[in-house]
C-alpha positions as CSV (number, residue, x, y, z in Angstrom):
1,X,-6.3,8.2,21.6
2,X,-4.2,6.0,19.1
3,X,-0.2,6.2,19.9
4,X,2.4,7.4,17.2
5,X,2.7,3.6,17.1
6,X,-0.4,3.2,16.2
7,X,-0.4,5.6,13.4
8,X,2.5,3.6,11.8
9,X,1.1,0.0,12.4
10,X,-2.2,1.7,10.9
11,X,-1.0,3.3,7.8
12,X,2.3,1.2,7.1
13,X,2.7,-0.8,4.3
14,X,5.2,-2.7,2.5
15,X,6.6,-0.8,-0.5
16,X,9.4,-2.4,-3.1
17,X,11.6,-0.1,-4.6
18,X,11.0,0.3,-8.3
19,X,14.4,-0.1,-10.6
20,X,15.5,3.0,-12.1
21,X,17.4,1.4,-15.2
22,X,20.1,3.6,-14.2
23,X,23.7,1.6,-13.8
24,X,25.9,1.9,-10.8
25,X,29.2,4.4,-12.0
26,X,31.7,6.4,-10.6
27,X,34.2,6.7,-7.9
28,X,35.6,8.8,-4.8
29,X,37.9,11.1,-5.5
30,X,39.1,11.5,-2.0
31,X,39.2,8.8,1.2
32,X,35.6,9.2,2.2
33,X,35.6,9.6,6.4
34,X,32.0,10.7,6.7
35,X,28.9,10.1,4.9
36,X,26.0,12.5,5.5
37,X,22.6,11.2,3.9
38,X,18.9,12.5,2.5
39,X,16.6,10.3,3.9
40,X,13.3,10.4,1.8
41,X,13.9,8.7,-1.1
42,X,17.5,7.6,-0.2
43,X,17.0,6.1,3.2
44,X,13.7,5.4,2.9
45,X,11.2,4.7,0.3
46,X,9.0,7.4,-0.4
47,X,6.3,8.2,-3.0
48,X,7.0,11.7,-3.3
49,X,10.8,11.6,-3.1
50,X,10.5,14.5,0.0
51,X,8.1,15.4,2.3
52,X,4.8,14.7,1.8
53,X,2.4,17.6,0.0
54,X,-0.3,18.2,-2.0
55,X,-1.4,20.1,-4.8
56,X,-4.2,22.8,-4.6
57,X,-6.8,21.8,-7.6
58,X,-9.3,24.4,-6.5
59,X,-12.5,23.6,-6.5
60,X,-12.2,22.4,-2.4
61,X,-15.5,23.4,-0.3
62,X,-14.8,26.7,1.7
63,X,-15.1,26.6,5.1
64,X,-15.7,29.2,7.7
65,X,-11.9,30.9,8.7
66,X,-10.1,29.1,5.8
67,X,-7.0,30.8,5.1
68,X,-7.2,33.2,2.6
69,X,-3.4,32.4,0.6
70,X,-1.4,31.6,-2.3
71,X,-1.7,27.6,-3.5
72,X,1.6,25.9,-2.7
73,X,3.5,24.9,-5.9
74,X,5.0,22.0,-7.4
75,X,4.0,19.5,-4.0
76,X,3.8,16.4,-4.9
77,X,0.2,14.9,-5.8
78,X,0.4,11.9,-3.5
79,X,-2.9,11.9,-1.6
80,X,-4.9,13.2,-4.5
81,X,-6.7,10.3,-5.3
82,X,-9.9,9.1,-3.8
83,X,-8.8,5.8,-1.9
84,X,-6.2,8.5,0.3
85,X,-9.0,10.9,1.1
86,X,-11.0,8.1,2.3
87,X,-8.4,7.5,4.5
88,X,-8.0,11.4,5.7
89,X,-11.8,11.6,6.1
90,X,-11.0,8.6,8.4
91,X,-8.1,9.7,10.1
92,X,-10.7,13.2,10.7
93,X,-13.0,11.0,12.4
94,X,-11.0,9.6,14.4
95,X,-9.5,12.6,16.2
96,X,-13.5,13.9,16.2
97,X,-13.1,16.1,13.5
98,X,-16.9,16.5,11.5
99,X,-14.1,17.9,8.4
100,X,-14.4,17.0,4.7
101,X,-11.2,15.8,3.8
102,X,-11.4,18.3,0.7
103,X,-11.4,21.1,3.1
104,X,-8.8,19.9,4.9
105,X,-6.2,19.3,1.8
106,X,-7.0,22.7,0.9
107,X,-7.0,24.2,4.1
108,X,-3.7,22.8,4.3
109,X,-1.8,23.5,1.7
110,X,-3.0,27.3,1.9
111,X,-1.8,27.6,5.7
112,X,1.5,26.0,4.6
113,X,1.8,28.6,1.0
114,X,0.9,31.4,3.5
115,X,3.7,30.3,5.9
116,X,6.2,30.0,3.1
117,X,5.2,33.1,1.7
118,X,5.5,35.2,4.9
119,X,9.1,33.5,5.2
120,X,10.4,34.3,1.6
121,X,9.1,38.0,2.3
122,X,11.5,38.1,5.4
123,X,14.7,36.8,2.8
124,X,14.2,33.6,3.6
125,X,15.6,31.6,0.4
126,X,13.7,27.9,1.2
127,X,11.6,28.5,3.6
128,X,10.5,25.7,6.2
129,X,7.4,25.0,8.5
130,X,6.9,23.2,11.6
131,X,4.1,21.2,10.1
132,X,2.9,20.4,13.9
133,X,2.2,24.1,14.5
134,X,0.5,24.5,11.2
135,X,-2.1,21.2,12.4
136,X,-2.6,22.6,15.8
137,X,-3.5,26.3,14.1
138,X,-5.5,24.5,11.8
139,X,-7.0,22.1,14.2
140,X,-7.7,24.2,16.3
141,X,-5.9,21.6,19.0
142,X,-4.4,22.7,22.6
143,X,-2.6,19.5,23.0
144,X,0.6,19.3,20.5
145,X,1.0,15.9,21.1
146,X,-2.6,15.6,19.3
147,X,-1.7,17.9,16.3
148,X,1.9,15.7,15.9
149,X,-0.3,12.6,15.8
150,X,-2.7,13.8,12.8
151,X,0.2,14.9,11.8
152,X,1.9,11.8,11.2
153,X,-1.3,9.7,10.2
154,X,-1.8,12.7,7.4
155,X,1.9,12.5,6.4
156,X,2.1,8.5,6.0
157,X,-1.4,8.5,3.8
158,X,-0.2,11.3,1.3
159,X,3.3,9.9,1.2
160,X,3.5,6.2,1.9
161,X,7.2,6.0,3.4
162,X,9.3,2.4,3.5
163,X,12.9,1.4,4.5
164,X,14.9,1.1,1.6
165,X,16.2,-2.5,1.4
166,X,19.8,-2.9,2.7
167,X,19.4,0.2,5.5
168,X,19.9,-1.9,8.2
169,X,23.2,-3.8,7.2
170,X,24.4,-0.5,5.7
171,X,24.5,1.5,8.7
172,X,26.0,-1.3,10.7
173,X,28.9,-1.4,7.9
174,X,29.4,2.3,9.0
175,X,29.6,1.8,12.7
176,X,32.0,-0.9,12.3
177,X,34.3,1.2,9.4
178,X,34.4,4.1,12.2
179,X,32.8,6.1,9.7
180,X,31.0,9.4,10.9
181,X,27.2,9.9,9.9
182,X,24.9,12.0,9.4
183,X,21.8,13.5,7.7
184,X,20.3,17.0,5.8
185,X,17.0,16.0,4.9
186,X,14.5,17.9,4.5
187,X,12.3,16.8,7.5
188,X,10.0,16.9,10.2
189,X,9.8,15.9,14.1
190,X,8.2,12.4,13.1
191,X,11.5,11.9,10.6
192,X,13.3,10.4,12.9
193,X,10.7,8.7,14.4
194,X,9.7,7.0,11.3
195,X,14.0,5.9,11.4
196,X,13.4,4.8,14.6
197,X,10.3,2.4,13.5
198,X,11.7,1.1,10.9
199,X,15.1,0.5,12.5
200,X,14.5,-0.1,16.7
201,X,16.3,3.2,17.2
202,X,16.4,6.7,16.6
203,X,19.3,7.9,14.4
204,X,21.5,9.1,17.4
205,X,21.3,5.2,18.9
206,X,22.5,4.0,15.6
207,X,25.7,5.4,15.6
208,X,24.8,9.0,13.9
209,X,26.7,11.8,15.1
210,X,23.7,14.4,16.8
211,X,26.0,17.5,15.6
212,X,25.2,16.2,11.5
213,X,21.3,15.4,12.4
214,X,20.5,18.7,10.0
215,X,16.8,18.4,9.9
216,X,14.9,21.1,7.6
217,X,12.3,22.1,10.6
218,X,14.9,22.4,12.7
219,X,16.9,25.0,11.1
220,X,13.6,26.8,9.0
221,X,15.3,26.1,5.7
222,X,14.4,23.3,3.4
223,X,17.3,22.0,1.0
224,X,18.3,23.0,-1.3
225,X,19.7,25.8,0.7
226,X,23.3,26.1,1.6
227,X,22.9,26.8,4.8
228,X,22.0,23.5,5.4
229,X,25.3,22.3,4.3
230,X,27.1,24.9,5.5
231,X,26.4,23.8,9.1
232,X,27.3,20.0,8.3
233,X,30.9,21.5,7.1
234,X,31.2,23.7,9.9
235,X,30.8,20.7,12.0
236,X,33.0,18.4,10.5
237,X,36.1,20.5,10.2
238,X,35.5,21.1,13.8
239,X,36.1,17.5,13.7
240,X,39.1,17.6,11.6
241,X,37.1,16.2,8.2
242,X,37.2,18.7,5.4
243,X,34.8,18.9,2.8
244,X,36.6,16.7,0.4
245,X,36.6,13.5,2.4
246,X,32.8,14.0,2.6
247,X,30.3,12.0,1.1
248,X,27.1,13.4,0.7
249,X,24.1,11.0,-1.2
250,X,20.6,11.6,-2.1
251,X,18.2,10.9,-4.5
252,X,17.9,14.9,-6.4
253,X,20.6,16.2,-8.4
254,X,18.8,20.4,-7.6
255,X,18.3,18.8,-3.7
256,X,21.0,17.4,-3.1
257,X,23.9,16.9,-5.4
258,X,23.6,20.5,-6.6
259,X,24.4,22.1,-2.8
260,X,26.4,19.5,-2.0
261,X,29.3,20.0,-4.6
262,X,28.6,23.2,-3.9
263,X,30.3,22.8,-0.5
264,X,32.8,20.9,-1.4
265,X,31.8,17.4,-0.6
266,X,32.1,14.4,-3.1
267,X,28.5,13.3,-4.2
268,X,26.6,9.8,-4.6
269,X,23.2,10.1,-6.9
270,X,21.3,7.3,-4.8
271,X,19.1,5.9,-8.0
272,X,16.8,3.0,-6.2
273,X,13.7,3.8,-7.0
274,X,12.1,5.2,-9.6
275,X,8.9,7.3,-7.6
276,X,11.9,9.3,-6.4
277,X,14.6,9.6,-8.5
278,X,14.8,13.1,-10.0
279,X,17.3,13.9,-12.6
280,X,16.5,17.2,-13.1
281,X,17.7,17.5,-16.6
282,X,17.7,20.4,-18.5
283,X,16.7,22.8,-15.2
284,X,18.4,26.1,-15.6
285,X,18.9,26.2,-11.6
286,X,21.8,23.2,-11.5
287,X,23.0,22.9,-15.2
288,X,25.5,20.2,-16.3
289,X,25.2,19.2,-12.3
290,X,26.8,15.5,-12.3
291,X,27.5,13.6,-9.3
292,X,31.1,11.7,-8.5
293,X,28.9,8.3,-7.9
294,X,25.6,6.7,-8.9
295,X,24.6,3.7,-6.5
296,X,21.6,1.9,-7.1
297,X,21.3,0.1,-3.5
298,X,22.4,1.0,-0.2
299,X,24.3,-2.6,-0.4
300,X,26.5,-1.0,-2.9
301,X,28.1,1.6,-0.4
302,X,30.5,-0.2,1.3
303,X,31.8,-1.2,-2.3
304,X,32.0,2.2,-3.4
305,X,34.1,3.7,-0.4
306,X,35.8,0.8,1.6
């Protein structure tokens, strides 16, 4: 059985940020003493921006025991072409799976549209999965560590993931500034293990503080929820750091500059990369939502707070 290793040296490859036209602007308005950051589409590359998902078209073969639930909205269509099913129907036959992979996307995003469902019924306002219990339910796997592998190999083919360039020198600007660090992302167990590819380490040998590692599945809300940030400022004033010397940056003004401001904390719009830069103009739900700071590379940071 292949490794989580594996699964990244299979299914990883090199991905350049595309240029947003945007122009770097803005300033703090307060000394910055700790910088929490999103990670898909900030830290890393990503072609969805988020976590990976997929649309429901319909149409899918039915199975025997498919869930019976609402499509999932608004995911992100990465995986919907026919090169990535290829590779799910691979990655099926490697974990001895006799699965189309047509019944699998569906199968999937149904499972995960029932679970958020169920959640928003119980006054949930974003709700979050743990997407290796939904694999093992739908796998029908014993072994977790099975379902968190398929896991993974499904996550990196629908959403092709890359370290933004600059993240290495960037975080080891903030160790040596004594800045603290952290993230809210919304995320999944193999988040940090994707950091951890990437970088040699998981986030908590890199100098990030494990009280601000705010990860989605974690807490079973997705951004942009406040309670999310709620816990990061609850933290940090613990710490003596109030909201306004707080950085907070990420690539989604409804995400994350919209509950970020709300908290309190100064905002960076991280603008590398087109795939995953959303502006959300003209959405009722964050109107006239600007951030403090747009940076277009992590190289700019240090500039924009020493």
């Amino acid at each position: 059985m292949m490794t989580f290793d594996d699964m990244f040296n299979r299914y990883i490859v090199p991905l350049d940020p595309i240029p947003t036209g945007l122009k770097p602007s803005g300033s703090p308005r307060h000394p910055v003493k700790a910088v929490l950051f999103d990670v898909y589409g900030t830290l890393l590359i990503s072609a969805s921006g988020d976590l990976g998902g997929i649309r429901d078209t319909g149409d899918a073969p039915d199975a025997p025991d498919a869930p019976d639930a609402p499509d999932a909205k608004d995911a992100p269509d990465a995986g919907e072409n026919a090169e990535s099913r290829k590779s799910i129907a691979s990655l099926l036959a490697d974990f001895g799976l006799s699965l189309s992979s047509e019944y699998i996307i569906k199968t999937y995003v149904r499972t995960v549209g029932t679970a958020h469902e169920r959640l928003k019924n119980r006054g949930t306002d974003f709700p979050e999965v743990q997407i290796d219990h939904i694999w093992r339910r739908i796998l029908g796997f014993e072994d977790i560590t099975a379902a968190r592998k398929f896991a993974l190999g499904f996550e990196l083919i629908i959403n092709p993931v890359y370290p933004m360039p600059g993240l290495s020198d960037m975080l080891a600007w903030t160790n040596r500034c004594g800045l603290k660090k952290g993230i809210i992302s919304n995320a999944q167990f193999y988040t940090p293990l994707m950091i951890a590819y990437f970088c040699g380490n998981r986030p908590e040998g890199m100098g990030f503080d494990p009280s601000l590692l705010i990860y989605s599945y974690q807490v079973g809300v997705a951004k942009p929820s406040p309670k999310l940030f709620g816990a990061a400022a609850e933290t940090l004033a613990r710490q003596g750091i109030p909201p306004e010397n707080v950085l907070f940056m990420g690539n989604d003004i409804l995400n994350d500059i919209f509950p970020a401001r709300l908290q309190g904390f100064q905002t960076a719009l991280f603008a590398g990369d087109k795939r995953s830069l959303r502006l959300r103009e003209g959405d009722p739900c964050c109107p006239g939502v600007k951030p403090d700071m747009v940076i277009t590379a992590l190289s700019q940071l240090p500039e924009f707070i020493a």
